[in-house]
C-alpha positions in Angstrom: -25.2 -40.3 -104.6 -26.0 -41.0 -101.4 -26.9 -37.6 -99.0 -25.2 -37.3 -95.4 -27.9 -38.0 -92.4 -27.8 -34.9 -90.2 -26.1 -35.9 -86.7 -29.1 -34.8 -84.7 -26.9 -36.0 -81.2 -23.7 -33.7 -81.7 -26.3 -31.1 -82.8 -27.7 -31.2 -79.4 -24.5 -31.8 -77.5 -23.4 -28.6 -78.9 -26.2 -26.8 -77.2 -25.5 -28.4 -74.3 -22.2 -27.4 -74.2 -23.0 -24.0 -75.3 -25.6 -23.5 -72.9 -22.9 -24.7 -70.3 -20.9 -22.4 -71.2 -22.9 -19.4 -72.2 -24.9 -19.7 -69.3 -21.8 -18.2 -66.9 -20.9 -15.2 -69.3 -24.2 -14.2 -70.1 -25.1 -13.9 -65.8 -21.6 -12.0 -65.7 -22.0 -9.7 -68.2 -25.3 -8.5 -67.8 -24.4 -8.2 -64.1 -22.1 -5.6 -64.8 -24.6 -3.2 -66.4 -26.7 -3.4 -63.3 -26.9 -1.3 -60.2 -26.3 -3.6 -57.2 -30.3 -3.1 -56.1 -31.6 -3.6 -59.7 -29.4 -6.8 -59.2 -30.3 -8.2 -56.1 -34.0 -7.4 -56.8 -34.3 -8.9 -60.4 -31.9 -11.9 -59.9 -29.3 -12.8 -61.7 -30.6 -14.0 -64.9 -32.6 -11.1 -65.3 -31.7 -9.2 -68.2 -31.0 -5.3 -67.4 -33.8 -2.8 -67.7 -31.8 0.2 -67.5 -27.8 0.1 -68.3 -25.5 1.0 -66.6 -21.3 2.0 -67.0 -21.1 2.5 -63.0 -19.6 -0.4 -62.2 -16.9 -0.6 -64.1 -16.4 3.8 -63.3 -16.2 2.7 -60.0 -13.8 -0.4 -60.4 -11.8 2.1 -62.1 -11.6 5.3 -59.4 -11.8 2.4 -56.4 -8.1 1.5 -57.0 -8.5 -0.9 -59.5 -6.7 0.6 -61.8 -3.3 0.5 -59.5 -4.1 -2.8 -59.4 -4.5 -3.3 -62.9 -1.2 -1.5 -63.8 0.6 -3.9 -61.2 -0.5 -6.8 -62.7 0.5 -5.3 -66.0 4.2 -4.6 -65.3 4.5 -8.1 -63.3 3.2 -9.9 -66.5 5.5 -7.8 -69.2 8.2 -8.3 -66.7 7.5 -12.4 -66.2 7.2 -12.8 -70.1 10.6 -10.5 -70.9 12.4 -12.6 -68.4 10.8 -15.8 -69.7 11.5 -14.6 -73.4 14.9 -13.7 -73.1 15.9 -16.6 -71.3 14.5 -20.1 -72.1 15.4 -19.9 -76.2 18.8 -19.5 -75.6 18.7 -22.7 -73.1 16.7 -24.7 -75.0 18.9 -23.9 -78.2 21.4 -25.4 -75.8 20.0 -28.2 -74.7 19.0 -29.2 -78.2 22.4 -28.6 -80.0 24.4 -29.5 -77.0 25.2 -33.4 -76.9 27.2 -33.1 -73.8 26.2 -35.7 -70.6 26.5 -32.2 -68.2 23.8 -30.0 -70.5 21.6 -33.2 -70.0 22.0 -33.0 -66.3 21.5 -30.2 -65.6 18.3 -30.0 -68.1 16.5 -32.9 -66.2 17.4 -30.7 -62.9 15.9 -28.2 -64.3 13.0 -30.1 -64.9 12.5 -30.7 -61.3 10.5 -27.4 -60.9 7.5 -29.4 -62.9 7.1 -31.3 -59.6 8.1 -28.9 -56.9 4.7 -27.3 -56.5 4.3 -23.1 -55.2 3.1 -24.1 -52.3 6.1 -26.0 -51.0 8.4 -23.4 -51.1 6.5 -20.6 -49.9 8.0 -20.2 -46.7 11.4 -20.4 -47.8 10.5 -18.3 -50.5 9.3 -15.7 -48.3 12.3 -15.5 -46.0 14.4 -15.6 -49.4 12.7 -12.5 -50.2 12.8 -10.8 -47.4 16.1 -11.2 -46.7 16.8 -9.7 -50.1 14.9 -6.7 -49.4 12.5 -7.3 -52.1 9.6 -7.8 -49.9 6.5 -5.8 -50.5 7.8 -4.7 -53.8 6.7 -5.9 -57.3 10.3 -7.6 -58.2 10.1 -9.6 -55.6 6.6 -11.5 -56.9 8.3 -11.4 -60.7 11.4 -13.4 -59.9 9.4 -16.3 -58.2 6.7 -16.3 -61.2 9.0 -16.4 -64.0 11.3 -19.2 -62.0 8.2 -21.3 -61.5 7.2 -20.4 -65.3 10.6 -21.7 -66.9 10.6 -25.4 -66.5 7.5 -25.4 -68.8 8.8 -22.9 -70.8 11.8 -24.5 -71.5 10.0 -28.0 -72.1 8.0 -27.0 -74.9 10.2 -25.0 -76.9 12.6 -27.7 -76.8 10.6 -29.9 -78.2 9.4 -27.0 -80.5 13.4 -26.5 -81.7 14.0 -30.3 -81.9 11.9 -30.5 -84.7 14.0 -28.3 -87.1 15.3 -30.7 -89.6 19.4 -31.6 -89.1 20.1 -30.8 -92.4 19.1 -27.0 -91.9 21.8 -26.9 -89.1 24.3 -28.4 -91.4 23.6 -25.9 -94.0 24.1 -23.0 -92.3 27.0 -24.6 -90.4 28.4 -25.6 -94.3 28.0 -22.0 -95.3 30.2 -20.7 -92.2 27.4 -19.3 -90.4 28.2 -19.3 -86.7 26.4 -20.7 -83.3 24.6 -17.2 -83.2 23.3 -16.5 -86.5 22.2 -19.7 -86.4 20.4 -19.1 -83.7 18.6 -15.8 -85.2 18.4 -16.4 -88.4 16.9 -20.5 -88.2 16.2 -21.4 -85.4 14.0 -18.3 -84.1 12.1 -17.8 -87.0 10.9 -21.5 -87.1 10.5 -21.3 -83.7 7.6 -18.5 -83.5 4.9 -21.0 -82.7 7.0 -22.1 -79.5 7.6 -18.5 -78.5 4.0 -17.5 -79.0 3.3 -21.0 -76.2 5.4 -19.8 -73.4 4.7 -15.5 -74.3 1.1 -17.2 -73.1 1.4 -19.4 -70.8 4.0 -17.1 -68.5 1.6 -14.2 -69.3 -1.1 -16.2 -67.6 0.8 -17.6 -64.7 2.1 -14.0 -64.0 -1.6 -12.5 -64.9 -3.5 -14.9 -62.8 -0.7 -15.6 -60.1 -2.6 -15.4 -56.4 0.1 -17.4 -53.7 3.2 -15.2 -54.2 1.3 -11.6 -54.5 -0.2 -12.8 -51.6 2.5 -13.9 -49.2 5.1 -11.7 -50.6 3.3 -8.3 -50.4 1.2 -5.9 -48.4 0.7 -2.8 -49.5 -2.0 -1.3 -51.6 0.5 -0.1 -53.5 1.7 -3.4 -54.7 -1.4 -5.4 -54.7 -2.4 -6.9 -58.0 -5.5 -7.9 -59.6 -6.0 -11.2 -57.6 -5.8 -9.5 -54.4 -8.0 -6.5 -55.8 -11.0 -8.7 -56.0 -11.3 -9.2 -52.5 -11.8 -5.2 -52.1 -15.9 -6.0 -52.8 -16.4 -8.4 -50.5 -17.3 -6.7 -47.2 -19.1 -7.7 -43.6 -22.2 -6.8 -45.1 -21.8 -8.5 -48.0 -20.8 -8.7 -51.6 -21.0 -6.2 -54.6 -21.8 -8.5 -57.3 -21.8 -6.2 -60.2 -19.0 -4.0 -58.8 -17.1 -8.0 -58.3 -17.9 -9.4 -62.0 -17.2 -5.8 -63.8 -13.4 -6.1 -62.3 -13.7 -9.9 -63.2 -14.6 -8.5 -67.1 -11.5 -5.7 -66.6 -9.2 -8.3 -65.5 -10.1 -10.8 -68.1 -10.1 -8.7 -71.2 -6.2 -8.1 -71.5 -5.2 -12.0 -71.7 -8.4 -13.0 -73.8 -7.1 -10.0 -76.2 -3.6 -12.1 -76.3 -4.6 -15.7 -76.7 -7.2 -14.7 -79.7 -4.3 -13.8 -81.4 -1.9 -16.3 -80.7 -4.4 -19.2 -80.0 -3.1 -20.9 -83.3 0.0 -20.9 -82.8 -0.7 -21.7 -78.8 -2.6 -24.8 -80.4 0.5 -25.6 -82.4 3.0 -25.1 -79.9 1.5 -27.2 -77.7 1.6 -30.2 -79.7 5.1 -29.8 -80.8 4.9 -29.4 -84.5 5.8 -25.6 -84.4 8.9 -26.3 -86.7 7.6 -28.6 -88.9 
């Protein structure tokens, strides 16, 4: 029986790679827990000496946490909008067989190569002349339009693997268009919802260019904009910069370690298989 010869280059690939990685988390995190002189003295791979919370107590009572709650309803918003309206179209476009529903899918479509920054400016006099400028509906329209064409892709090709035969079945047993709908094709259809619930969550969470051009205020500013707050003339506050970069991160890392499997499957369009 012949014994397996240890793979001594993957084995240090992987430390490579986890160095390359590591590296940038470890300089963050112990950041945080250092007081910007203890920082700038003892450099940034320094690990801390004393420990500190008053970084992130100060993110916290700077504003941060408007900014944080902003983000939040823009993101729940973007994902309900997303969520309640691409299955229904892609359960559409799958069971329709019509030459119109095809149309107006590959229009649809067309949103994958319109990029943001192309429409901006008519996107900001749209707004404005809607009177939704400087308020938080305004950025959550334009995010959850530019989020659908995607959306819509991948659960299509999510519902188009459902087997024919459990349409015909239901459709056999007298079960109509709608039940259909929420009692097959939803249910096989959870790793394709999980995909889009986090991939509009992170358009929406990390969105920059439309919080940007379309607001003003403090009291619409989201996370994005937030992070500019510790840059100053003087300077930067490193620690007080990466601590919001931890805040602002932990919310979507909490959501893709729970979906990340069926993100994975999702993605590769076996979710109903």
């Amino acid at each position: 029986m012949s014994k397996s010869r240890p793979n001594h280059l993957a084995g240090f690939g992987s430390v490579v790679w986890l160095l390359v990685v590591g590296l940038p988390l470890y300089v963050m995190l112990v950041a945080t827990f250092q007081s910007r002189p203890d920082y700038a003295a003892n450099g940034p791979l320094a690990f801390p000496e004393h420990f500190t919370l008053d970084n992130y107590i100060k993110d916290l009572n700077s504003g941060f946490a408007q900014y944080f709650l902003n983000t939040v309803v823009v993101t729940v918003c973007v994902v309900g909008i997303v969520v309640l309206l691409v299955p229904p179209l892609a359960y559409t476009i799958v069971r329709s067989r019509g030459r119109a529903t095809t149309t107006v899918f590959r229009l649809f479509l067309l949103g994958l190569a319109i990029p943001s920054q192309a429409v901006i400016v008519p996107m900001f006099f749209v707004i404005s002349e809607a009177g939704l400028y400087d308020h938080l509906i305004g950025v959550i329209l334009p995010t959850a339009a530019f989020a659908m064409p995607v959306c819509a892709l991948i659960l299509t090709g999510v519902m188009r693997d459902i087997t024919p035969d459990l349409y015909e079945a239901m459709t056999m047993d007298g079960a109509s268009s709608r039940r259909v709908f929420f009692q097959l094709v939803l249910p096989l259809s959870r790793s394709g919802l999980a995909t889009i619930v986090v991939f509009s969550a992170l358009q929406a969470w990390n969105g920059f260019l439309f919080p940007l051009v379309l607001t003003q205020s403090a009291e619409t500013k989201v996370i994005t904009l937030g992070l500019y707050e510790f840059q100053t003339e003087h300077g930067v506050d490193t620690p007080g910069l990466l601590a919001a970069v931890v805040l602002s991160m932990l919310p979507i890392l909490i959501v893709y370690l729970f979906a990340r499997r069926a993100l994975v499957q999702g993605l590769m369009g076996v979710g109903g298989k």
